[in-house]
Backbone of each chain as nested JSON, in Angstrom:
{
  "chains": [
    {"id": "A", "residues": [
      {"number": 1, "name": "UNK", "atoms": {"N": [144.224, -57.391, 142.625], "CA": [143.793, -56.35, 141.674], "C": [144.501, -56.553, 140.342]}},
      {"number": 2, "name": "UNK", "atoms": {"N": [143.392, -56.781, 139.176], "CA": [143.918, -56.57, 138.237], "C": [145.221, -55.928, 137.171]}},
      {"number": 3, "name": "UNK", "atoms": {"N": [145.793, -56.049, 136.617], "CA": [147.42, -54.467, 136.174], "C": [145.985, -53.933, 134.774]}},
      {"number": 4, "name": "UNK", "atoms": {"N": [145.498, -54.712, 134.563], "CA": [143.865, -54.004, 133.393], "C": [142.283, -54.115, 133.94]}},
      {"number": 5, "name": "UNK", "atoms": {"N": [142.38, -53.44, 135.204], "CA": [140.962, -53.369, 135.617], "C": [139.865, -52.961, 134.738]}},
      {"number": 6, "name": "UNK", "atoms": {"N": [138.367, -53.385, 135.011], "CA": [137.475, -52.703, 134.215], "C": [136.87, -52.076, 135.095]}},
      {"number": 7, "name": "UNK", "atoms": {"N": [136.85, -50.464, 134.879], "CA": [136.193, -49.643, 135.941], "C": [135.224, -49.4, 135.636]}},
      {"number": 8, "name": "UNK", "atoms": {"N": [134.316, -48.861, 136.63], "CA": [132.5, -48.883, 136.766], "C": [131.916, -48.356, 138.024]}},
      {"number": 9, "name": "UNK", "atoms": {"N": [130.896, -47.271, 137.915], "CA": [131.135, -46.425, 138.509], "C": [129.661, -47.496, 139.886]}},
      {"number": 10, "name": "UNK", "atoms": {"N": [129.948, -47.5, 141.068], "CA": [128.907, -48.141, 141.781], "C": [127.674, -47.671, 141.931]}},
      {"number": 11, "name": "UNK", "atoms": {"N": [126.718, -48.222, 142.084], "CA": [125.681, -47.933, 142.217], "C": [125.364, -46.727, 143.247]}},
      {"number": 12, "name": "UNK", "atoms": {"N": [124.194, -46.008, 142.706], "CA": [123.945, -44.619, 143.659], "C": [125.163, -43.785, 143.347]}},
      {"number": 13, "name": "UNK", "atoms": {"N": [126.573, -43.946, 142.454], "CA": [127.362, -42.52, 142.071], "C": [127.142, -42.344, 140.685]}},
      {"number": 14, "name": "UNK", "atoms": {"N": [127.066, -41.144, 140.471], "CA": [127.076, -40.703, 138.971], "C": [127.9, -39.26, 138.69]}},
      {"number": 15, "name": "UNK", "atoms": {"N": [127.795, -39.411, 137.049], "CA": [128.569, -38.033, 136.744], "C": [127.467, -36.471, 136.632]}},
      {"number": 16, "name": "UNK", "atoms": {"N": [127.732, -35.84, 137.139], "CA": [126.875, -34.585, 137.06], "C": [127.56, -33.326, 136.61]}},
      {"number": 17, "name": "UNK", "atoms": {"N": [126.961, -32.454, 135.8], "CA": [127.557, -31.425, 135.123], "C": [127.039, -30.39, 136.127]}},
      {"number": 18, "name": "UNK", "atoms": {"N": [127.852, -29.85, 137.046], "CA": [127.804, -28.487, 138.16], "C": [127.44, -27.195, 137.338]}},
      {"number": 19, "name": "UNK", "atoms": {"N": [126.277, -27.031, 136.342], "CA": [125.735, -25.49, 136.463], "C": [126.954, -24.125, 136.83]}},
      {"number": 20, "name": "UNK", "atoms": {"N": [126.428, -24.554, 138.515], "CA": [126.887, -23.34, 139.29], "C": [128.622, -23.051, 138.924]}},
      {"number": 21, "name": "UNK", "atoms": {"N": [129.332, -24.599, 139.362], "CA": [130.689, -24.547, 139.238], "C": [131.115, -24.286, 137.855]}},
      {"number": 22, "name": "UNK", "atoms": {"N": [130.599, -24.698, 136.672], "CA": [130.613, -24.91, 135.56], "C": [132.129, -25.894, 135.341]}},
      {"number": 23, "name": "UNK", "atoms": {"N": [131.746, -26.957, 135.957], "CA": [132.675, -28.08, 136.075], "C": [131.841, -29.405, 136.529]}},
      {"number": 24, "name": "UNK", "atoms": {"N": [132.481, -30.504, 135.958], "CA": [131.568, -32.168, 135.869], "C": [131.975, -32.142, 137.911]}},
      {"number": 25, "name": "UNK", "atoms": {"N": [131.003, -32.93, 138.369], "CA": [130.961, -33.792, 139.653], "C": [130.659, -34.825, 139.786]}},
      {"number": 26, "name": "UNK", "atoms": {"N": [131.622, -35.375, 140.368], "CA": [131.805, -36.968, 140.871], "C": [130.209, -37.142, 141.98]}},
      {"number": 27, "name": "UNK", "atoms": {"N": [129.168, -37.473, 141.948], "CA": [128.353, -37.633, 142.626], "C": [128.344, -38.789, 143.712]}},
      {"number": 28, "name": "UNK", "atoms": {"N": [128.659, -39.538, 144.588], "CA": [128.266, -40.267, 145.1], "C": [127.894, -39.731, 146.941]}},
      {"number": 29, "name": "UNK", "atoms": {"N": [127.059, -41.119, 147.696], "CA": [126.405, -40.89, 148.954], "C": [127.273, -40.578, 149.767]}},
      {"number": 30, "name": "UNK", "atoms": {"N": [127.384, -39.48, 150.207], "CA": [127.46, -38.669, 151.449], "C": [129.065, -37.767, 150.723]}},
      {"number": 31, "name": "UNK", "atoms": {"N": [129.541, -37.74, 149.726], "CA": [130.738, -37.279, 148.862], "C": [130.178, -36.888, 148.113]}},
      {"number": 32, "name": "UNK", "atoms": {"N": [131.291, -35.406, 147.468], "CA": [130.781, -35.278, 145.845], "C": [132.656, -34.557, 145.35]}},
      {"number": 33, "name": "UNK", "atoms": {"N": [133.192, -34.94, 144.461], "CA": [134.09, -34.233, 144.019], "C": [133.99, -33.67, 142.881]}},
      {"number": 34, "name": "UNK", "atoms": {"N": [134.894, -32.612, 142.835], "CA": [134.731, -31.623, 141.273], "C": [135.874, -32.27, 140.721]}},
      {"number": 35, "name": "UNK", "atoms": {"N": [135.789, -32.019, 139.462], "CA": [136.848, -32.983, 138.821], "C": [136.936, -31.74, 137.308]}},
      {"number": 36, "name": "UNK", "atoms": {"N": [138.556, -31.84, 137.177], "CA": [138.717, -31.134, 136.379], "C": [138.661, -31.798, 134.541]}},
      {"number": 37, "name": "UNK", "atoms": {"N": [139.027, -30.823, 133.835], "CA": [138.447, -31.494, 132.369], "C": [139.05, -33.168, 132.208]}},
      {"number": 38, "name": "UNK", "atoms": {"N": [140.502, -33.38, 132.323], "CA": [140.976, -34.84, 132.35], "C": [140.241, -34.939, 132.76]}},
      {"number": 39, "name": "UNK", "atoms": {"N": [139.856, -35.338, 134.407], "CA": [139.254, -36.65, 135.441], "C": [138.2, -36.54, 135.04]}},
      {"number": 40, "name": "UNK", "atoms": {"N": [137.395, -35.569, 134.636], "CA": [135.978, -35.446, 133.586], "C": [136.279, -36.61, 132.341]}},
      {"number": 41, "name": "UNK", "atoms": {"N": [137.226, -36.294, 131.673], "CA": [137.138, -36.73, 130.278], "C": [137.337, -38.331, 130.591]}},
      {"number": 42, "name": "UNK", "atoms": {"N": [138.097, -38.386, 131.381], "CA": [138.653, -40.434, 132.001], "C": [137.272, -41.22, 132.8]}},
      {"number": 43, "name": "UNK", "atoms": {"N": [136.344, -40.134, 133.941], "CA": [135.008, -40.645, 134.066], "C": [134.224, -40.847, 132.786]}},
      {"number": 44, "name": "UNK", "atoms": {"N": [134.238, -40.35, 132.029], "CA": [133.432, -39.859, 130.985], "C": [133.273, -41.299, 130.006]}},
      {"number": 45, "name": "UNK", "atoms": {"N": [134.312, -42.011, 130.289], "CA": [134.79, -42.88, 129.141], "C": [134.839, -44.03, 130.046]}},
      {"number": 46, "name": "UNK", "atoms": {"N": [134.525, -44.505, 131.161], "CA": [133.989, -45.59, 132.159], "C": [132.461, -45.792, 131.904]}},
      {"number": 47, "name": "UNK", "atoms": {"N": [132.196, -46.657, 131.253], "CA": [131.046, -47.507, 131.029], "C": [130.89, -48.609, 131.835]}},
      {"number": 48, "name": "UNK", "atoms": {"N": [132.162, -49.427, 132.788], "CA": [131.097, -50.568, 133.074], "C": [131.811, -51.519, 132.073]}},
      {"number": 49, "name": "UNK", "atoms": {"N": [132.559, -51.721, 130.82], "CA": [132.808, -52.771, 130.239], "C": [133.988, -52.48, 129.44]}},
      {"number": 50, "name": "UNK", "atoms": {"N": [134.177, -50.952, 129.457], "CA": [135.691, -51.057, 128.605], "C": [136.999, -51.247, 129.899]}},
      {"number": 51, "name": "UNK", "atoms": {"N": [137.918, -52.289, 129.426], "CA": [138.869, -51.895, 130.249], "C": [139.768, -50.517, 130.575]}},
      {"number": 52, "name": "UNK", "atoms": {"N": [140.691, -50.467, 131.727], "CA": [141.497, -49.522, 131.366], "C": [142.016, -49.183, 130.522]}},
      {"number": 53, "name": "UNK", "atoms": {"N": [142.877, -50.578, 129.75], "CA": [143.571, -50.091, 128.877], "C": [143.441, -49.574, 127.334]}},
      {"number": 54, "name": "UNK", "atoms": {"N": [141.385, -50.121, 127.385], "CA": [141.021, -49.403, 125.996], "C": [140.732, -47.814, 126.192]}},
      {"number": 55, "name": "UNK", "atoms": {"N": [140.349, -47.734, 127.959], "CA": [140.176, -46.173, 127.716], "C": [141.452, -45.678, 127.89]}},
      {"number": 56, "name": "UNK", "atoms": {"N": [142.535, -45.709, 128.135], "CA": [143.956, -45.13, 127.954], "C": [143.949, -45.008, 126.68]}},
      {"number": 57, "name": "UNK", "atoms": {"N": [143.992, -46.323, 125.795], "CA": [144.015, -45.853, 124.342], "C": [143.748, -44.795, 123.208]}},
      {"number": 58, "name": "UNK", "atoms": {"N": [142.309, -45.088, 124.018], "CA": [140.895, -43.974, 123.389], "C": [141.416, -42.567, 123.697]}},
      {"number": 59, "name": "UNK", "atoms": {"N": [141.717, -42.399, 125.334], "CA": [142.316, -40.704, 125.679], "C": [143.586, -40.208, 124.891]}},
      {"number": 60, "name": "UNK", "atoms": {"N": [144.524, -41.285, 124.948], "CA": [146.258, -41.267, 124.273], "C": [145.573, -40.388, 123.425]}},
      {"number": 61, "name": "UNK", "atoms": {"N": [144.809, -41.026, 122.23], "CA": [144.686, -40.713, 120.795], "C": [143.512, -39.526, 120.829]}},
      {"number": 62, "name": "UNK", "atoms": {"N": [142.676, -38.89, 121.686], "CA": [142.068, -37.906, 121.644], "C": [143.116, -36.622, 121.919]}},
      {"number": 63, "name": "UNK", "atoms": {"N": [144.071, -37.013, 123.144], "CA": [144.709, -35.759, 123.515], "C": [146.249, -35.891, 122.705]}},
      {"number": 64, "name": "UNK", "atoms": {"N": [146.376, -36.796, 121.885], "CA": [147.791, -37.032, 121.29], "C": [148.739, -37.089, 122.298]}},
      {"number": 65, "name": "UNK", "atoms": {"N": [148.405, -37.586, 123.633], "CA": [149.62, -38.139, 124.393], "C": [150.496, -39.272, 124.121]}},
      {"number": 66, "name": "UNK", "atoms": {"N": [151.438, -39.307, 124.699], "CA": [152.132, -40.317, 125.089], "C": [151.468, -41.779, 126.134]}},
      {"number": 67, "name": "UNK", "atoms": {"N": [151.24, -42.611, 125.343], "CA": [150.313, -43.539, 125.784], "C": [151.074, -43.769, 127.716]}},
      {"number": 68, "name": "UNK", "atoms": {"N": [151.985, -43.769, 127.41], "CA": [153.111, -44.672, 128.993], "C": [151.986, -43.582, 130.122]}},
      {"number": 69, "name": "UNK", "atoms": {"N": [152.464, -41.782, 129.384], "CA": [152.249, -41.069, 130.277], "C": [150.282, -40.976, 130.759]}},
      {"number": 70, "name": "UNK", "atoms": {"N": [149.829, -41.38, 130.031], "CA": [148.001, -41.327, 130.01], "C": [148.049, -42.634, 130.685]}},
      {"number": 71, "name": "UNK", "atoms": {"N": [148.643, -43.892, 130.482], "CA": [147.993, -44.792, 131.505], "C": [148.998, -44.29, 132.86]}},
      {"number": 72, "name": "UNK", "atoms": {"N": [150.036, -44.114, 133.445], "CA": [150.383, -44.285, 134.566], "C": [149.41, -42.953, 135.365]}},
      {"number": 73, "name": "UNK", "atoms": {"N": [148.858, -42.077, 134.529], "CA": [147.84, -41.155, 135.219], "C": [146.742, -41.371, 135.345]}},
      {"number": 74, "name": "UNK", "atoms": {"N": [145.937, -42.266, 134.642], "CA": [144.889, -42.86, 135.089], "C": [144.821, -43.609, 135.615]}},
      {"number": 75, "name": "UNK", "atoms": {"N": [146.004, -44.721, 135.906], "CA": [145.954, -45.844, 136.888], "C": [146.095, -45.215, 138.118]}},
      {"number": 76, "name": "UNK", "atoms": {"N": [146.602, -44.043, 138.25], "CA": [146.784, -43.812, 139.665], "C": [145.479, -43.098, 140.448]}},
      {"number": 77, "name": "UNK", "atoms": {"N": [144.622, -42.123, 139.043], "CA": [143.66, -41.37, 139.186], "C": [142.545, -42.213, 139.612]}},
      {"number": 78, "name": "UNK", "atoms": {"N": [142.571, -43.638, 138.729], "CA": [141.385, -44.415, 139.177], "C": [141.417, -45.331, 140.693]}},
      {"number": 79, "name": "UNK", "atoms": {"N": [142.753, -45.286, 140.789], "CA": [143.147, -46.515, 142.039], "C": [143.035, -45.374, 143.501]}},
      {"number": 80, "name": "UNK", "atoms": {"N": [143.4, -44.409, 142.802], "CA": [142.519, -43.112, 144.133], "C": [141.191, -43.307, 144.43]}},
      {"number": 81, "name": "UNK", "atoms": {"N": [140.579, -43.044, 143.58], "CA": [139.156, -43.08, 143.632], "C": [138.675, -44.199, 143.893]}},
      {"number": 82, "name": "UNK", "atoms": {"N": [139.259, -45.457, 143.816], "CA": [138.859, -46.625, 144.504], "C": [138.786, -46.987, 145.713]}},
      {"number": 83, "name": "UNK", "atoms": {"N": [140.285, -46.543, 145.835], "CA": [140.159, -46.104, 147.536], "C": [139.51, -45.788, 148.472]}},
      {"number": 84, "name": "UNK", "atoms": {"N": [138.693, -44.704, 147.614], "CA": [137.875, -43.549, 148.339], "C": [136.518, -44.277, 148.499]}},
      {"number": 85, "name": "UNK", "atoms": {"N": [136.179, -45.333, 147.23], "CA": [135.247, -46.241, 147.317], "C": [133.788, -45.5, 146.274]}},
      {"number": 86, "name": "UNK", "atoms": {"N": [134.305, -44.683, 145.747], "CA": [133.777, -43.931, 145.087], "C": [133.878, -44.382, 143.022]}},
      {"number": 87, "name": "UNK", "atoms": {"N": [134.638, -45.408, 142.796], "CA": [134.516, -46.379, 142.042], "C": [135.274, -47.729, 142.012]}},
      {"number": 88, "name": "UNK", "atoms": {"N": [134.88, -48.657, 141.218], "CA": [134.55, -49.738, 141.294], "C": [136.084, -50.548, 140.78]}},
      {"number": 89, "name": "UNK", "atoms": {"N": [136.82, -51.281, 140.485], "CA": [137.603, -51.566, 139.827], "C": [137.465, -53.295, 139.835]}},
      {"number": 90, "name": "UNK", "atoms": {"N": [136.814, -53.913, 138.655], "CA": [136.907, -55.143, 138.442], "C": [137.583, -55.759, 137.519]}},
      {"number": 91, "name": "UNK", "atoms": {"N": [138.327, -57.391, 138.009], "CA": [139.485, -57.699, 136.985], "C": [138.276, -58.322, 136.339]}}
    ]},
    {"id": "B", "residues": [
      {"number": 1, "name": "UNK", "atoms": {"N": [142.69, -29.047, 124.253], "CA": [143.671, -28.787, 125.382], "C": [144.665, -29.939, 125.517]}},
      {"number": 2, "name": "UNK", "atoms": {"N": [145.233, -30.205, 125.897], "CA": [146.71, -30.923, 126.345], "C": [146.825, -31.468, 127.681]}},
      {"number": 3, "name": "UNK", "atoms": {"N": [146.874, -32.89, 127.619], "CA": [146.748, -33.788, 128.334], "C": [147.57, -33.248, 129.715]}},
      {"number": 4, "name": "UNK", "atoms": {"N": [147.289, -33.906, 130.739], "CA": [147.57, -32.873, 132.142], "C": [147.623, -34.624, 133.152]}},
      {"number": 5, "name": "UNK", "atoms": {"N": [147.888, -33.817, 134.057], "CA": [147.596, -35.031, 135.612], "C": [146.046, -35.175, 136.153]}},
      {"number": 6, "name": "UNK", "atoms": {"N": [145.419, -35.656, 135.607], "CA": [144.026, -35.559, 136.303], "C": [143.583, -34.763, 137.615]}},
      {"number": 7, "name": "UNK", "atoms": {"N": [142.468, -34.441, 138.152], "CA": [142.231, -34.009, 139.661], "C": [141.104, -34.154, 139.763]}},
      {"number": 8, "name": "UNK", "atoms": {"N": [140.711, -34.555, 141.148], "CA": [139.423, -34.872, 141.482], "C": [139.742, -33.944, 143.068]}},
      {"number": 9, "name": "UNK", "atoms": {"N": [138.932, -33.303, 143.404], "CA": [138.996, -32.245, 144.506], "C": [137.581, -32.353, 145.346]}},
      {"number": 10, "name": "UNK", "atoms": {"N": [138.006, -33.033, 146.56], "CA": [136.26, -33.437, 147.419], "C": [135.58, -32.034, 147.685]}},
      {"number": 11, "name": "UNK", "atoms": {"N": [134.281, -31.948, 147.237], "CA": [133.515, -30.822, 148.173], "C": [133.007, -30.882, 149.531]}},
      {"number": 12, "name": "UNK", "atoms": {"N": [133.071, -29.825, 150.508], "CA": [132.22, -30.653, 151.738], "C": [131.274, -30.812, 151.609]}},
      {"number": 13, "name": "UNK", "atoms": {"N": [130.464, -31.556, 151.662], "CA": [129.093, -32.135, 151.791], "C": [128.196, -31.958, 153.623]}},
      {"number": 14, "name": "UNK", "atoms": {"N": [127.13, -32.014, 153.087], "CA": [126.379, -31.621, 154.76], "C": [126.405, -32.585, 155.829]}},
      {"number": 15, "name": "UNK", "atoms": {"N": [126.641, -33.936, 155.468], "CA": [126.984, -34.984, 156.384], "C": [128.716, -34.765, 156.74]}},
      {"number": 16, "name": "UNK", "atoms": {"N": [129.419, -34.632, 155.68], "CA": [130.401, -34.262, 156.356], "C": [130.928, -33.103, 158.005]}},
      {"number": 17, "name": "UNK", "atoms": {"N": [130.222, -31.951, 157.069], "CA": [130.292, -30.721, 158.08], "C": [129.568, -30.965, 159.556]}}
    ]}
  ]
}
């Protein structure tokens, strides 16, 4: 595994805006998770071709974080969800 | 808002249950 994966969400999962919950959902087959505004805003910014470390960048400078602290939370947020098989992580 | 720890929280789903 890559230390700058490019994440991408697999085929048949997508992002869905929950109405009811009035919160984004992680859509995929036979799973669905609610995801709060971050894990919203970090799916949100997975296309398929930016690496991690441009979307760390991109978030750092939207939420004026501390870059160290935005990637060691998305590396861990995304390497969860990989796990789960629910996205993709290619070097 | 101000950057936080992400969360992703599973729903049950009907294949699950």
């Amino acid at each position: 595994m890559s230390a700058d994966p490019i994440p991408s969400l697999p085929r048949g999962t997508r992002l869905h805006h929950d109405s009811v919950r009035g919160a984004m959902v992680l859509l995929a087959p036979e799973k669905a998770l609610i995801l709060d505004e971050i894990g919203a805003a970090i799916l949100s910014a997975v296309d398929g071709s930016a690496r991690l470390s441009t979307i760390v960048a991109r978030l750092a400078a939207r939420y004026d974080a501390p870059l160290a602290e935005v990637a060691g939370d998305c590396a861990e947020f995304l390497r969860g969800l990989a796990a789960d098989r629910v996205i993709d992580l290619h070097d | 808002m101000a950057w936080k720890k992400p969360v992703a929280k599973a729903i049950a789903c009907g294949m699950e249950i």
